[in-house]
C-alpha positions as CSV (number, residue, x, y, z in Angstrom):
1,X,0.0,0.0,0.0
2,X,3.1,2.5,0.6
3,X,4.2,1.9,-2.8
4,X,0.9,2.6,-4.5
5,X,1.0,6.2,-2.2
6,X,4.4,7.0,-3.1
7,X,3.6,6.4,-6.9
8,X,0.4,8.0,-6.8
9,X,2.7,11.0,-4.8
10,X,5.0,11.6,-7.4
11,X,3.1,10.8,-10.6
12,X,0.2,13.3,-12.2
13,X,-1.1,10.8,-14.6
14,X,-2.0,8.6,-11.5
15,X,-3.8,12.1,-9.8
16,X,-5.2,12.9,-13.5
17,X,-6.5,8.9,-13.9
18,X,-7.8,9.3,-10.8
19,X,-9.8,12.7,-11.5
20,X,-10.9,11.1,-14.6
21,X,-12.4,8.1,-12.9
22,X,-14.4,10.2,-11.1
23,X,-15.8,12.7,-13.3
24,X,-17.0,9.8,-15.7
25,X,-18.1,8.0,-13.0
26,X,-20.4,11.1,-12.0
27,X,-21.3,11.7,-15.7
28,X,-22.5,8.0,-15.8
29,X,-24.4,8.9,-12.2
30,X,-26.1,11.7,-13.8
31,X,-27.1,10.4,-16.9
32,X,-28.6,7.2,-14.7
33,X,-30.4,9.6,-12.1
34,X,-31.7,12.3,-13.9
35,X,-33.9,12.1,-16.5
36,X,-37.2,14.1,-18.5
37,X,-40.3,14.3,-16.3
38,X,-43.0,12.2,-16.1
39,X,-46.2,13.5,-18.1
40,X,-48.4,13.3,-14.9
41,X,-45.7,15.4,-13.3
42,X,-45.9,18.4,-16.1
43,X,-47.9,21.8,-15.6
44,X,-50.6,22.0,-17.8
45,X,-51.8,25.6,-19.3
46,X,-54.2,27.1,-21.8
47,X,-53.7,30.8,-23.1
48,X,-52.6,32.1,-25.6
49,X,-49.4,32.5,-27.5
50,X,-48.8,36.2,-28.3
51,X,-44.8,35.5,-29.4
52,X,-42.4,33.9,-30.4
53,X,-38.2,34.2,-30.9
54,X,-35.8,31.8,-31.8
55,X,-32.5,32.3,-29.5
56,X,-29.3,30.8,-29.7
57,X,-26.8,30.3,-26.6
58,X,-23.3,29.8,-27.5
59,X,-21.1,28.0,-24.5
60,X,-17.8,29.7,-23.8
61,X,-16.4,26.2,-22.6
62,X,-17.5,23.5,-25.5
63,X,-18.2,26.6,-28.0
64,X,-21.3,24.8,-28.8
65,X,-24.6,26.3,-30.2
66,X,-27.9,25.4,-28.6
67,X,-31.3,27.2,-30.2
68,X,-34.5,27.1,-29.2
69,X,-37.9,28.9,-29.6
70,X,-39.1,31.3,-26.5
71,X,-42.6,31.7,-26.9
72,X,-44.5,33.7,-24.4
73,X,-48.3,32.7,-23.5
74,X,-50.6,34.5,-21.9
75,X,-52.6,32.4,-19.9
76,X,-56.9,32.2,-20.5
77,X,-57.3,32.5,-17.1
78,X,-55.5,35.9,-16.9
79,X,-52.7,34.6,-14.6
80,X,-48.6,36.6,-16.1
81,X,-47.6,36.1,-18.8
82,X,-45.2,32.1,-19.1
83,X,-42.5,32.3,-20.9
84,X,-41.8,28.4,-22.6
85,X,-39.1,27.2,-24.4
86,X,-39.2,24.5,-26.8
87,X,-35.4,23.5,-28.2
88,X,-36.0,24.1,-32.3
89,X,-34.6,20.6,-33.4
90,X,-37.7,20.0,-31.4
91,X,-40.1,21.8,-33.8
92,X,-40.1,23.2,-37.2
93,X,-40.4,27.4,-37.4
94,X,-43.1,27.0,-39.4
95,X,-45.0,25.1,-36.7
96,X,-44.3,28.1,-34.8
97,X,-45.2,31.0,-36.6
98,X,-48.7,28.8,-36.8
99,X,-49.3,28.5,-33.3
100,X,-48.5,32.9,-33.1
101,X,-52.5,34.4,-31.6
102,X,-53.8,30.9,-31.4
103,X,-54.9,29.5,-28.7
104,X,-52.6,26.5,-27.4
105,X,-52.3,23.7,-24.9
106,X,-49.0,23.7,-23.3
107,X,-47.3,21.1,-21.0
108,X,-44.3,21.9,-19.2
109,X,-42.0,21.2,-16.9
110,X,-40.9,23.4,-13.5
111,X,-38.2,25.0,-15.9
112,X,-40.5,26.1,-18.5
113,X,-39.5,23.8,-21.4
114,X,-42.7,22.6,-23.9
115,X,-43.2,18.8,-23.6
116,X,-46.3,19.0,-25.2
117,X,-48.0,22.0,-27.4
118,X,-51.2,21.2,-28.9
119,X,-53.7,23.8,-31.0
120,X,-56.9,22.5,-31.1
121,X,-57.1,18.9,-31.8
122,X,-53.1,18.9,-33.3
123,X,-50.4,18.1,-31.6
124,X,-47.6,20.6,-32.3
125,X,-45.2,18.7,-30.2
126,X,-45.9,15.6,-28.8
127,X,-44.7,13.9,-25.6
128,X,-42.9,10.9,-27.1
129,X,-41.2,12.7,-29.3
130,X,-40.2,15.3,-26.8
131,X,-39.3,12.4,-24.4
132,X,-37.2,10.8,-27.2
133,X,-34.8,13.4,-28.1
134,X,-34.6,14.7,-24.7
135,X,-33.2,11.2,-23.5
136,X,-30.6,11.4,-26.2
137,X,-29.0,14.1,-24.2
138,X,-28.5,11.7,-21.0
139,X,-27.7,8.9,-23.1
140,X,-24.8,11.0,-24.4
141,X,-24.1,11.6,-21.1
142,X,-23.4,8.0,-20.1
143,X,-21.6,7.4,-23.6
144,X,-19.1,10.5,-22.7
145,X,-18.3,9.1,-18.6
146,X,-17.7,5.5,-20.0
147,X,-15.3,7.0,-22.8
148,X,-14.0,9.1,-20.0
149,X,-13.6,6.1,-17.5
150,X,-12.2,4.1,-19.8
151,X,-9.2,6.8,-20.9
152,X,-8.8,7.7,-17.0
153,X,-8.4,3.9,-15.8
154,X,-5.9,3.3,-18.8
155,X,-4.0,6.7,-17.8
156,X,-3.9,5.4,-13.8
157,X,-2.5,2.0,-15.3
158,X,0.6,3.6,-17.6
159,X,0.9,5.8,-14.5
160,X,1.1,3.6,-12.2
161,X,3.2,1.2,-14.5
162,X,5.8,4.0,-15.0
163,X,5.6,5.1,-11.0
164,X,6.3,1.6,-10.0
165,X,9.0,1.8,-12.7
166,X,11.2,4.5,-11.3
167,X,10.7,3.8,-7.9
168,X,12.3,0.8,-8.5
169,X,15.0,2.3,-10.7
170,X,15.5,5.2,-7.9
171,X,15.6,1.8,-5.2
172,X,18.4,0.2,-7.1
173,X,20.0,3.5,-7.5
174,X,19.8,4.0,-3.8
175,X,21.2,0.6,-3.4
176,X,23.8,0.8,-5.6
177,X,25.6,4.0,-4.0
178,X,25.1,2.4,-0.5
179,X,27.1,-0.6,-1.0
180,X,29.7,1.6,-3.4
């Protein structure tokens, strides 16, 4: 057990394996906890939808582009004005400008994002497929702490391989100019 904390002491790919492990491990933790809510769960509101952007967010870390559709709805029963989002690979713009001074349907979550948007007797946006694409996101998220597990525990081995390596080598070195 000393060795492994002397190795793990002197070697930063054993500290960075060991980081590794654990941020994939709580990506995998995440993606297997969280997930979309249930449809019995949602908020249910009828009003009106009196607008409608598309906005996109750019991260500064991954310098990835996310877009989605705010639309505001004023509510029939004259409660503020909900603002919903609805992620636009979710829904086509056209869909959109369509549902603009109609009166709508909309099921959301405690976030505000559209699970389920219906005019009339059409579904807009439909729970399954809202469900679907939304659990692609935590599916990624397992994919991406696996990959990440694996390339940690495979860093901690070729560090701790090497480690073990020149403790030895600094052992036999020690040995060497005692008996010398």
């Amino acid at each position: 057990m000393g060795t492994i904390i002397a190795i793990f002491r002197q070697s930063w790919l054993t500290k960075l394996g060991i980081l590794g492990l654990i941020i994939g491990a709580g990506m995998i933790g995440y993606s297997v906890l969280s997930g979309p809510p249930s449809r019995e769960s949602l908020q249910t509101v009828e009003g009106t939808i009196t607008g409608a952007s598309r906005v996109a967010r750019t991260s500064k870390r991954t310098r990835a582009t996310t877009s989605y559709y705010e639309m505001t709805l004023k509510p029939a029963d004259g409660s503020a004005e909900l603002k919903l989002r609805v992620p636009s690979i979710e829904m086509a713009e056209t869909d959109v400008r369509s549902i603009i001074t109609r009166t709508v349907k909309a099921e959301f979550d405690s976030e505000q994002d559209v699970y389920v948007l219906s005019s009339g007797n059409r579904e807009v946006l439909t729970y399954k497929n809202s469900l679907e694409r939304r659990n692609l996101n935590f599916r990624q998220h397992y994919v991406d702490g696996i990959a990440a597990m694996i390339g940690s525990a495979l860093a901690l081995l070729i560090g701790l391989f090497l480690g073990f390596r020149k403790l030895r080598k600094d052992a036999a070195a020690a040995k060497a100019s005692g008996q010398g």
